[in-house]
N, CA, C and O atoms as CSV, one atom per row, in Angstrom:
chain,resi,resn,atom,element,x,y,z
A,1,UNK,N,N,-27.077,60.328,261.737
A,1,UNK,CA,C,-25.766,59.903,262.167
A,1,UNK,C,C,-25.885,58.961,263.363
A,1,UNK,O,O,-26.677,59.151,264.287
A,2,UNK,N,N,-24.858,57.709,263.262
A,2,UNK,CA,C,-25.326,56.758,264.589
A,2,UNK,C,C,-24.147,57.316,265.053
A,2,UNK,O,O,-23.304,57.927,264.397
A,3,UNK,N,N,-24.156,57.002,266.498
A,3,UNK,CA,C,-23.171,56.787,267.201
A,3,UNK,C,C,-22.367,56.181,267.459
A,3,UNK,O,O,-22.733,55.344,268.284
A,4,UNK,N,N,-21.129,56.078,267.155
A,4,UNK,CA,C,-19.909,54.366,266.714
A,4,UNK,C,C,-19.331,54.087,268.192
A,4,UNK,O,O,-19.023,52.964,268.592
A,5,UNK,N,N,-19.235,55.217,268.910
A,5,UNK,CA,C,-18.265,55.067,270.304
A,5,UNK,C,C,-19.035,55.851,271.409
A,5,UNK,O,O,-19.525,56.965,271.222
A,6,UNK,N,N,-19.085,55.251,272.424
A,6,UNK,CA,C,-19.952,55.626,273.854
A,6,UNK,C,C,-19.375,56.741,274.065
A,6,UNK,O,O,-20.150,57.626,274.426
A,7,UNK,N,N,-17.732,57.185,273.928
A,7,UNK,CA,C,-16.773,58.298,274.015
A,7,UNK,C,C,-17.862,59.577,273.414
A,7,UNK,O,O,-18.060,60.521,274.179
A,8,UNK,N,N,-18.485,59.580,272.170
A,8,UNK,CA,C,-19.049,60.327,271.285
A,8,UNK,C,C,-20.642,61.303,272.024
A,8,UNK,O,O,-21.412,62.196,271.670
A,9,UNK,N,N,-20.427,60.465,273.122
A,9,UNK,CA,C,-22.005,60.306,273.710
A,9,UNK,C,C,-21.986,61.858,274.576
A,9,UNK,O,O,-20.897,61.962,275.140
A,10,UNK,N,N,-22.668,62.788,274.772
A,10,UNK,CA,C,-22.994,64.393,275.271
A,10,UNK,C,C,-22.810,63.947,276.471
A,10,UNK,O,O,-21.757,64.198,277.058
A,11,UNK,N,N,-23.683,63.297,276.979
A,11,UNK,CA,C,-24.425,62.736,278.520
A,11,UNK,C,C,-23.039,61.905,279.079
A,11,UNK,O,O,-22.817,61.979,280.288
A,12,UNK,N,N,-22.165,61.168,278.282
A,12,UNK,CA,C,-21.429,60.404,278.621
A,12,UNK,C,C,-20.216,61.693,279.161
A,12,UNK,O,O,-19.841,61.886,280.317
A,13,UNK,N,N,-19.811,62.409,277.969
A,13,UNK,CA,C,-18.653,63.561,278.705
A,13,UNK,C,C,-19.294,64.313,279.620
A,13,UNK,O,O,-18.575,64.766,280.511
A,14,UNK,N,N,-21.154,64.738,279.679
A,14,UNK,CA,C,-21.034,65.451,280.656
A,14,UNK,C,C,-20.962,65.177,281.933
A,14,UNK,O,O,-20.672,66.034,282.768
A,15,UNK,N,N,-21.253,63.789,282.254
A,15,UNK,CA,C,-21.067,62.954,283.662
A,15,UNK,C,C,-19.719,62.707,283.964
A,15,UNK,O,O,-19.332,62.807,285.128
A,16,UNK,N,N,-18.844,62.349,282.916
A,16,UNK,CA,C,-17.029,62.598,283.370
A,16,UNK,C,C,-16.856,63.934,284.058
A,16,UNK,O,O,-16.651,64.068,285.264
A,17,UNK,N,N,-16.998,65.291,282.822
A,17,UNK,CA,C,-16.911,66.401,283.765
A,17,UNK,C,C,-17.345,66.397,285.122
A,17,UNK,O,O,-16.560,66.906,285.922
A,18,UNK,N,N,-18.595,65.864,285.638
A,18,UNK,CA,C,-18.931,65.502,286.893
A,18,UNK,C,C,-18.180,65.067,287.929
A,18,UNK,O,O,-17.881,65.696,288.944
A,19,UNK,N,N,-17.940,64.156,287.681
A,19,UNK,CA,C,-17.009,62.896,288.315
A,19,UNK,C,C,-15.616,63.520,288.539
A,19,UNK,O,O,-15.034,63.346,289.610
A,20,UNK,N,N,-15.067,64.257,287.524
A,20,UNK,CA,C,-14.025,65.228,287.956
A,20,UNK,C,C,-14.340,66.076,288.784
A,20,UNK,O,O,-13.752,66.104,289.865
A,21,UNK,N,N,-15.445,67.064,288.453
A,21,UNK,CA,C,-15.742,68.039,289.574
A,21,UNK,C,C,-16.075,67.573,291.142
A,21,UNK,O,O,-15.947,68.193,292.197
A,22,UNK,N,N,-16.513,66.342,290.884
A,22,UNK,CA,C,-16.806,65.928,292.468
A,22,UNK,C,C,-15.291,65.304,293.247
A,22,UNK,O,O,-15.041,65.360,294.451
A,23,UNK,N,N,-14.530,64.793,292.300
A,23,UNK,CA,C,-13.302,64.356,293.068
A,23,UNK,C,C,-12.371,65.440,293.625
A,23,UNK,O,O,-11.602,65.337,294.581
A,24,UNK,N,N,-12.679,66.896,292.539
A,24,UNK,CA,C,-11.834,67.739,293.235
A,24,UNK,C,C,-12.495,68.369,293.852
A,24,UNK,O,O,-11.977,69.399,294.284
A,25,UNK,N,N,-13.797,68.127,294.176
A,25,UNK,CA,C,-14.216,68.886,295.418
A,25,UNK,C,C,-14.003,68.461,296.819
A,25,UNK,O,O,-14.100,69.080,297.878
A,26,UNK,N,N,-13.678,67.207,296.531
A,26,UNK,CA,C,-14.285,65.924,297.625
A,26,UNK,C,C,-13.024,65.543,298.599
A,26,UNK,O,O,-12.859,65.224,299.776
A,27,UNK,N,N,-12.125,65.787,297.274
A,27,UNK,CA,C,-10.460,64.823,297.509
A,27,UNK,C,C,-10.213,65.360,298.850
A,27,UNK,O,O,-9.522,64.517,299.422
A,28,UNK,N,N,-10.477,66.519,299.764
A,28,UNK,CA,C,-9.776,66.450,300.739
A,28,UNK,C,C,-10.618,66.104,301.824
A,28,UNK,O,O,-10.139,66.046,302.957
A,29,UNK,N,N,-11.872,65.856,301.604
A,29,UNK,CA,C,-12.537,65.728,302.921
A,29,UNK,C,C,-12.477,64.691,303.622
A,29,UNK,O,O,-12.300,63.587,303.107
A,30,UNK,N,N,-12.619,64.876,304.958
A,30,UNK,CA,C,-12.217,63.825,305.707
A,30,UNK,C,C,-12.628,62.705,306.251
A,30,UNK,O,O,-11.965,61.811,306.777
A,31,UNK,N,N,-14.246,62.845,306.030
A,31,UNK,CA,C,-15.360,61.833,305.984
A,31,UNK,C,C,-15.255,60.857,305.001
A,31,UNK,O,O,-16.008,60.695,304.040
A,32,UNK,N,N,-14.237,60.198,305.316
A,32,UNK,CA,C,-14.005,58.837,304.212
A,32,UNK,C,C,-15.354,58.238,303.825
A,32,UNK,O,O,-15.510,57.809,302.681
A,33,UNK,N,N,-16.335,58.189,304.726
A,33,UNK,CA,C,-17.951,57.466,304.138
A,33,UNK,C,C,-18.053,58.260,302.683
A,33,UNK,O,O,-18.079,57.971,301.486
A,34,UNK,N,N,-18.102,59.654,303.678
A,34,UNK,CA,C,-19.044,60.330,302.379
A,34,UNK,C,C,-18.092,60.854,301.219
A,34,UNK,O,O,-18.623,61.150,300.149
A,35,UNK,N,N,-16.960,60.963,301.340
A,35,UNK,CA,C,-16.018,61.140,299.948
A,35,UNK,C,C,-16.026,60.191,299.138
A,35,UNK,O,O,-16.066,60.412,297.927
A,36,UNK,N,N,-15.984,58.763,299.721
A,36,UNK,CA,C,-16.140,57.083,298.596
A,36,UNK,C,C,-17.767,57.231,298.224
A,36,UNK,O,O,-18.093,57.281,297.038
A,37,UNK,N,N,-18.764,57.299,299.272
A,37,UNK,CA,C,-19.976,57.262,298.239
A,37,UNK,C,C,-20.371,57.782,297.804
A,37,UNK,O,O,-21.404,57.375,297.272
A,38,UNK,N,N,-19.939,59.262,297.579
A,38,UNK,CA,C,-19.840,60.473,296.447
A,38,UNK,C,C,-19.252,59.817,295.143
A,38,UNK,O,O,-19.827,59.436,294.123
A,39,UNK,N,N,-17.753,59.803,295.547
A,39,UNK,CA,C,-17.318,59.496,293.951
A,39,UNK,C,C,-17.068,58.442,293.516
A,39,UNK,O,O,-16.316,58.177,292.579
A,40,UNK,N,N,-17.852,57.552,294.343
A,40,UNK,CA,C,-18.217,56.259,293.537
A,40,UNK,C,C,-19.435,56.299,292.406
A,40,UNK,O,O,-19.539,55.691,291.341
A,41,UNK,N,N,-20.320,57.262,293.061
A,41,UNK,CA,C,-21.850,57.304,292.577
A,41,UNK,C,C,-21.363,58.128,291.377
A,41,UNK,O,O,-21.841,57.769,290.301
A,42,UNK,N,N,-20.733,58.890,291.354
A,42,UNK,CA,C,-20.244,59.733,290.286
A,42,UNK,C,C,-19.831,59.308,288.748
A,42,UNK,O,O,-20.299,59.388,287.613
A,43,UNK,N,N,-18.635,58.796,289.435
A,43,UNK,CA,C,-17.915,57.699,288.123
A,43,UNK,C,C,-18.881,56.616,287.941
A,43,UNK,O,O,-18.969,56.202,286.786
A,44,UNK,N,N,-19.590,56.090,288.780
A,44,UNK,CA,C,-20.690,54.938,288.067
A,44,UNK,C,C,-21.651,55.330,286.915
A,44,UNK,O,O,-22.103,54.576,286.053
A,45,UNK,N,N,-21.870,56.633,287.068
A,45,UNK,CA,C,-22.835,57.290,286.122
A,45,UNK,C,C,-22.266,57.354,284.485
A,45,UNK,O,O,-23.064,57.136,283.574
A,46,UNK,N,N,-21.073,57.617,284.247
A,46,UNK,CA,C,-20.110,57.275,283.010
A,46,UNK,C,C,-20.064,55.990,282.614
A,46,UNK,O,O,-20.516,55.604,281.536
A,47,UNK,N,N,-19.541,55.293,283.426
A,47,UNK,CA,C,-19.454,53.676,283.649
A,47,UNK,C,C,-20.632,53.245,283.140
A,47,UNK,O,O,-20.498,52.659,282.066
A,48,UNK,N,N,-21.893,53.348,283.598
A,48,UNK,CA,C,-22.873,52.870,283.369
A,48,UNK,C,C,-23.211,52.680,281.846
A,48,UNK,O,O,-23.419,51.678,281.161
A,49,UNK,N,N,-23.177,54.427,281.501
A,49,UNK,CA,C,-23.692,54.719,280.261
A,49,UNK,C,C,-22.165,53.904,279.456
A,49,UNK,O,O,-22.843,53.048,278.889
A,50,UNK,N,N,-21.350,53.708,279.209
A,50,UNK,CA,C,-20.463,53.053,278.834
A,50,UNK,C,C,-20.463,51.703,278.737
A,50,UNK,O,O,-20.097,51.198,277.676
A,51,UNK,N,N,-20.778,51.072,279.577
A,51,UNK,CA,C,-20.959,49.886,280.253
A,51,UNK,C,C,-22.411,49.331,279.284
A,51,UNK,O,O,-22.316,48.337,278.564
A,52,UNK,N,N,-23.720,50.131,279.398
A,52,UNK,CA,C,-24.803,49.671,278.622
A,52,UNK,C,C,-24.642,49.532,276.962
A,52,UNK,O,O,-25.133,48.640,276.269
A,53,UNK,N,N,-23.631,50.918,276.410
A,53,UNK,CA,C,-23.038,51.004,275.118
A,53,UNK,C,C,-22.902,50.141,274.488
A,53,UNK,O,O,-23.483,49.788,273.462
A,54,UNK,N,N,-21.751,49.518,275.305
A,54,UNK,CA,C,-21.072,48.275,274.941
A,54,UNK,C,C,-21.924,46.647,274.943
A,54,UNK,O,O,-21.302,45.591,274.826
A,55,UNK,N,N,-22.858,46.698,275.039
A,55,UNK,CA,C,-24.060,45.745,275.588
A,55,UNK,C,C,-24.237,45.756,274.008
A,55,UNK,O,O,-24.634,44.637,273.685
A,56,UNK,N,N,-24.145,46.309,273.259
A,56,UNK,CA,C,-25.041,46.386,271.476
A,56,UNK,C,C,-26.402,45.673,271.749
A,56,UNK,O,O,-26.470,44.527,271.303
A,57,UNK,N,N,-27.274,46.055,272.270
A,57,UNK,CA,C,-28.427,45.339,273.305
A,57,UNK,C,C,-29.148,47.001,273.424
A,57,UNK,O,O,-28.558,47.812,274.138
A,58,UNK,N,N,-30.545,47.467,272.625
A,58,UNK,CA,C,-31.164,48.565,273.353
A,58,UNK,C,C,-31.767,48.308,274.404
A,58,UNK,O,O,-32.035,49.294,275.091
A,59,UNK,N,N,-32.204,46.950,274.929
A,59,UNK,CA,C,-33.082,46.747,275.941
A,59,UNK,C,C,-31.626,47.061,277.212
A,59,UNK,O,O,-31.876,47.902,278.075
A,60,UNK,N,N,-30.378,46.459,277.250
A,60,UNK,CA,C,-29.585,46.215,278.399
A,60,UNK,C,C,-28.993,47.728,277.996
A,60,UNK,O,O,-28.425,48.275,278.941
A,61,UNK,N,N,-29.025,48.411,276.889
A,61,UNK,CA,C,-28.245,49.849,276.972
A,61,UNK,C,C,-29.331,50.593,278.013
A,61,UNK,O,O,-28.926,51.211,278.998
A,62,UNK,N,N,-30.658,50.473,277.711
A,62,UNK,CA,C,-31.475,51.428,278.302
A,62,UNK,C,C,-31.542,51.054,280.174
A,62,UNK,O,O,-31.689,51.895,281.062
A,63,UNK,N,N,-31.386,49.582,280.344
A,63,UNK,CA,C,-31.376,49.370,281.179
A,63,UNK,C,C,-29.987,49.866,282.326
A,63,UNK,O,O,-30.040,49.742,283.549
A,64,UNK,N,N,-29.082,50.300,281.724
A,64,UNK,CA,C,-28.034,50.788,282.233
A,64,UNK,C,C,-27.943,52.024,282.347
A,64,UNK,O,O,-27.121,52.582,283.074
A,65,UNK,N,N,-29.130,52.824,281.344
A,65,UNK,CA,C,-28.801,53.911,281.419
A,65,UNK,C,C,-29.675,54.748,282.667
A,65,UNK,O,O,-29.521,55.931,282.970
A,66,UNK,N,N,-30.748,53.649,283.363
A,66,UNK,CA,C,-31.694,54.031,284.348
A,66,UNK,C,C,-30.602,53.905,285.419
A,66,UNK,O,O,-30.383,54.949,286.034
A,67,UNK,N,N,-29.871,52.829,285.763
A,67,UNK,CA,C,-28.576,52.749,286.759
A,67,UNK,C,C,-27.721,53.757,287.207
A,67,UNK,O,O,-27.257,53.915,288.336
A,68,UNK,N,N,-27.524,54.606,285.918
A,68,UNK,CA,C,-26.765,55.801,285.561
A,68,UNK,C,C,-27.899,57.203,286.211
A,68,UNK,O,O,-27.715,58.259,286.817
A,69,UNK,N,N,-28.649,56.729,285.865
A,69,UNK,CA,C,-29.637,57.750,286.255
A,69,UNK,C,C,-29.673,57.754,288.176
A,69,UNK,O,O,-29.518,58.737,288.902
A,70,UNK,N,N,-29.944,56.221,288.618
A,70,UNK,CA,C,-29.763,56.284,289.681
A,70,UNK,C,C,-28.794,56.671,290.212
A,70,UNK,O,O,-29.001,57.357,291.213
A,71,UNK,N,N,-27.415,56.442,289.835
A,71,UNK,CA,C,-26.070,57.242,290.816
A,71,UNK,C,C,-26.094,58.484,290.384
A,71,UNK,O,O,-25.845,59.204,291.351
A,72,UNK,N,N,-26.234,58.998,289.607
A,72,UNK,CA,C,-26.484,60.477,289.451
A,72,UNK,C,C,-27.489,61.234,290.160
A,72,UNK,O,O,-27.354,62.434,290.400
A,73,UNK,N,N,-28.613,60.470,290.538
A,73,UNK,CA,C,-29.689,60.846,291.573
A,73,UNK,C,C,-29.129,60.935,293.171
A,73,UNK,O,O,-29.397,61.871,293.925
A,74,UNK,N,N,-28.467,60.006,293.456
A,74,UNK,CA,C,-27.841,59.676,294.300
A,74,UNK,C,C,-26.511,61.065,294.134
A,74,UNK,O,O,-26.538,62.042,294.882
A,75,UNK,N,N,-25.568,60.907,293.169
A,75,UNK,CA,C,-24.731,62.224,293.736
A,75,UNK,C,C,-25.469,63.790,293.549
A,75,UNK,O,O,-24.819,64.832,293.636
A,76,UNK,N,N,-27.083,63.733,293.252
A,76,UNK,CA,C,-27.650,64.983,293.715
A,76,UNK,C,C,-27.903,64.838,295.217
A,76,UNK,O,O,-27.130,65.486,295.923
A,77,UNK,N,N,-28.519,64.360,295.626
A,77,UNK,CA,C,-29.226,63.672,296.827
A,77,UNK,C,C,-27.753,64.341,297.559
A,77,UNK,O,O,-27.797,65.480,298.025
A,78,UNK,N,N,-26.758,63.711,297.597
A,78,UNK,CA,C,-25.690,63.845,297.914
A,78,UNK,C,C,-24.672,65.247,297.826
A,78,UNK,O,O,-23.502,65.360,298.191
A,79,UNK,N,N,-25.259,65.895,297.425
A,79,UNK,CA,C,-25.229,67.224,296.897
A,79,UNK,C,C,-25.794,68.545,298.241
A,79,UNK,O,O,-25.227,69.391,298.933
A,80,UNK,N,N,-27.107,68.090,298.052
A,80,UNK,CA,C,-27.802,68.487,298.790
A,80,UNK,C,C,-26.800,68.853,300.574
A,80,UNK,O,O,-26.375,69.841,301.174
A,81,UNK,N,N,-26.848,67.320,300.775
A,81,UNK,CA,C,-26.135,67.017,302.013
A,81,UNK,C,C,-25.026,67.303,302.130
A,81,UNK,O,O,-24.579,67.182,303.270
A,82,UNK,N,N,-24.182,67.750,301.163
A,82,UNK,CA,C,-22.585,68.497,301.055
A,82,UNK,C,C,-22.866,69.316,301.684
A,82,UNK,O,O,-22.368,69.283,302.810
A,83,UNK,N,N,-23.639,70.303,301.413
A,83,UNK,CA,C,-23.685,71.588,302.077
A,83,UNK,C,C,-24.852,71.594,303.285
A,83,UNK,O,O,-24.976,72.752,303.683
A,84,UNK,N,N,-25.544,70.882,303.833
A,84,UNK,CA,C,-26.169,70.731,305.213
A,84,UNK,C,C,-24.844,70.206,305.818
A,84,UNK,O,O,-24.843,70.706,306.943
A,85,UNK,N,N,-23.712,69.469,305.685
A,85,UNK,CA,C,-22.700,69.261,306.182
A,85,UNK,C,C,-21.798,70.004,306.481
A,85,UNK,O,O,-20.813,69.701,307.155
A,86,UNK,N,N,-22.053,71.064,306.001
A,86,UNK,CA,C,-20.965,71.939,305.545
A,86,UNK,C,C,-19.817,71.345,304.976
A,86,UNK,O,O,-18.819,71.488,305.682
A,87,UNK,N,N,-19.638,70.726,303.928
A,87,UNK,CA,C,-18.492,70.157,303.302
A,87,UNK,C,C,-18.263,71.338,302.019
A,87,UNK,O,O,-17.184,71.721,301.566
A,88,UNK,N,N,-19.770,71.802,301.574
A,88,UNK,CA,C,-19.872,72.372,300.389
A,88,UNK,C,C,-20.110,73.931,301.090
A,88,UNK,O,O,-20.518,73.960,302.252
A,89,UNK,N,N,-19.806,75.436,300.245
A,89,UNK,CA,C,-20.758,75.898,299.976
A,89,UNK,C,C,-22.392,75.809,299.670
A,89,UNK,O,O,-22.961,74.741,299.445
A,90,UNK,N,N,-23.098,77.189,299.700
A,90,UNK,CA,C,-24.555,77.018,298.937
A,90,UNK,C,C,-24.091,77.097,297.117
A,90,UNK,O,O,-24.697,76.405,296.299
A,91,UNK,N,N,-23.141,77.882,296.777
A,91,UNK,CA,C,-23.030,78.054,295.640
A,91,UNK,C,C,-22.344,76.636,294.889
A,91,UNK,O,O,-22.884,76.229,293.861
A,92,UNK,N,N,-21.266,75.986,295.385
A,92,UNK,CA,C,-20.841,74.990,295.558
A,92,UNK,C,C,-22.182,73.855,294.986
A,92,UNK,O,O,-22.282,73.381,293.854
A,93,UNK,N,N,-22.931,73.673,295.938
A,93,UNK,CA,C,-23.180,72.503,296.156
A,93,UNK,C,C,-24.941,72.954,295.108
A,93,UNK,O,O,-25.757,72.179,294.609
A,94,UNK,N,N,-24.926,74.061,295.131
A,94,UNK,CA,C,-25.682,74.218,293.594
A,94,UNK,C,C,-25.478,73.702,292.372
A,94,UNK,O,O,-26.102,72.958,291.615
A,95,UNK,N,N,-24.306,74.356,292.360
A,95,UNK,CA,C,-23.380,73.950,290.768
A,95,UNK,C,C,-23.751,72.616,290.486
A,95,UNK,O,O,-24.404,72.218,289.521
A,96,UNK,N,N,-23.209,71.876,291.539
A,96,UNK,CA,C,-23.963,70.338,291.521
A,96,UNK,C,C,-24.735,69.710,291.260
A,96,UNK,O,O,-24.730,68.582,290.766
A,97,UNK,N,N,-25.844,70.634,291.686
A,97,UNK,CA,C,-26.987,70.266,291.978
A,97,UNK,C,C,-27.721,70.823,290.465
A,97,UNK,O,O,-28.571,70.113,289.928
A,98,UNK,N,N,-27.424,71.774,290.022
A,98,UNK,CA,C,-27.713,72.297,288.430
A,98,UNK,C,C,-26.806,70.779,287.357
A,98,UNK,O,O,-27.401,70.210,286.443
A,99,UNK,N,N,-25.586,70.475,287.712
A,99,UNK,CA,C,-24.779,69.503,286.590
A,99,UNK,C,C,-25.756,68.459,286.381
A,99,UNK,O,O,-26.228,68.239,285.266
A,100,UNK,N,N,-26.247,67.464,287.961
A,100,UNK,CA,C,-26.779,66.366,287.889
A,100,UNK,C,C,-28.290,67.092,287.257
A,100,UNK,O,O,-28.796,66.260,286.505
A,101,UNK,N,N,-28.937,68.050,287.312
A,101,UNK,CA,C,-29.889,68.086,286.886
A,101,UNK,C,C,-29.943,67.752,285.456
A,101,UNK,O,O,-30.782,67.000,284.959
A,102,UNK,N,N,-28.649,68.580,284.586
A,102,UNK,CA,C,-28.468,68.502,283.026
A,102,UNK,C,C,-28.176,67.057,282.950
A,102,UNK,O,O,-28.974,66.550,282.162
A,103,UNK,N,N,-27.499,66.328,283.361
A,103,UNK,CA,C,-27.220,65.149,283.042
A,103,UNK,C,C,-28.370,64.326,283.011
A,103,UNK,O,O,-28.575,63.607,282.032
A,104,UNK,N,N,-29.247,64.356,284.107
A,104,UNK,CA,C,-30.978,64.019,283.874
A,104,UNK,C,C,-31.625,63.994,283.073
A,104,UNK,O,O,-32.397,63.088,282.757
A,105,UNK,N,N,-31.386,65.300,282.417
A,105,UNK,CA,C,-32.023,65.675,281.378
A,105,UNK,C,C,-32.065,64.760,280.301
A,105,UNK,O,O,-32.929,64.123,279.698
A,106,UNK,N,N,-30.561,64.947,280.255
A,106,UNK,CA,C,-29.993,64.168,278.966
A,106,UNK,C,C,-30.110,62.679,278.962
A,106,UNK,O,O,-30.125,62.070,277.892
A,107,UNK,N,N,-30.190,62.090,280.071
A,107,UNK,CA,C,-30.112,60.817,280.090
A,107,UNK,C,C,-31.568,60.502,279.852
A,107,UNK,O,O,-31.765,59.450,279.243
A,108,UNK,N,N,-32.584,61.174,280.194
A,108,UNK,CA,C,-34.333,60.717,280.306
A,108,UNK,C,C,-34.559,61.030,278.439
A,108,UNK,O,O,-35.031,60.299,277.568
A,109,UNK,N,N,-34.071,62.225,278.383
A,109,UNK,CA,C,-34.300,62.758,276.866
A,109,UNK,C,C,-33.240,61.592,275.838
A,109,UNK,O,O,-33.434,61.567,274.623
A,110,UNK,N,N,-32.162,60.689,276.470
A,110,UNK,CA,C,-31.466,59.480,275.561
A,110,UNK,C,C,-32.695,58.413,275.301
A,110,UNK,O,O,-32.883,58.072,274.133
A,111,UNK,N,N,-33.608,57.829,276.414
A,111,UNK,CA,C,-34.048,57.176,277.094
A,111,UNK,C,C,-35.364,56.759,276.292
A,111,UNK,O,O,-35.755,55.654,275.917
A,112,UNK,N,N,-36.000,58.258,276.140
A,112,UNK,CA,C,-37.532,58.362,275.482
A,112,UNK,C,C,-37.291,58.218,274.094
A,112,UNK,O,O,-38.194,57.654,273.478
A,113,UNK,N,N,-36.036,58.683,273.271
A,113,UNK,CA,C,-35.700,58.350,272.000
A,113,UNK,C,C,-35.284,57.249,271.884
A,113,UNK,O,O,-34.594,57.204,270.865
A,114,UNK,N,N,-35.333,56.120,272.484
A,114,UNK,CA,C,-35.076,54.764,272.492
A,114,UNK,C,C,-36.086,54.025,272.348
A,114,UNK,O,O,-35.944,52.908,271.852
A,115,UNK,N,N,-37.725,54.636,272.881
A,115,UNK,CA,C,-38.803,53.909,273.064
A,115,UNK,C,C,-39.566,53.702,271.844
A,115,UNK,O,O,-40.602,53.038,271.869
């Protein structure tokens, strides 16, 4: 079975769920730095993989999907520092830190079936 729509994509809904979970974690904090380069890095990770989709290009899909990989690295990274901030919980800023891991997963395991 191919895939007709980026919508269809595992890795693609599970980085939305993300991107939701980080905005409603985020939405009230008051560190305007770190609330925009949270859920910027977040939603870029969807975007990305969306964004390369639409490329009908495996060389520029894969290449987008390392991009994706990077803001998702970045909202772990960022994860981390939620809770040395105390913005997050430890349990909190786990959860996180477990999502971006699966999304890793999925994106390295999209990645190697491309090669």
């Amino acid at each position: 079975m191919t895939v007709q729509r980026f919508e269809d994509l595992k890795m693609w809904q599970k980085s939305q769920d993300l991107a939701v979970e980080i905005y409603s974690i985020f939405s009230k904090t008051n560190d305007f730095g770190f609330r925009d380069q949270i859920t910027r890095a977040s939603v870029s990770i969807s975007n990305n993989i969306a964004e390369g989709f639409e490329r009908q290009s495996n060389a520029d899909f894969k290449r987008f999907l390392y991009f994706a990989l990077a803001s998702n690295s970045q909202v772990r990274s960022m994860s981390y520092l939620s809770e040395r901030l105390d913005y997050t919980d430890k349990d909190k800023s786990k959860i996180l830190i477990e999502k971006t891991n699966e999304v890793s997963k999925m994106l390295y395991a999209f990645i190697k079936s491309m090669k």
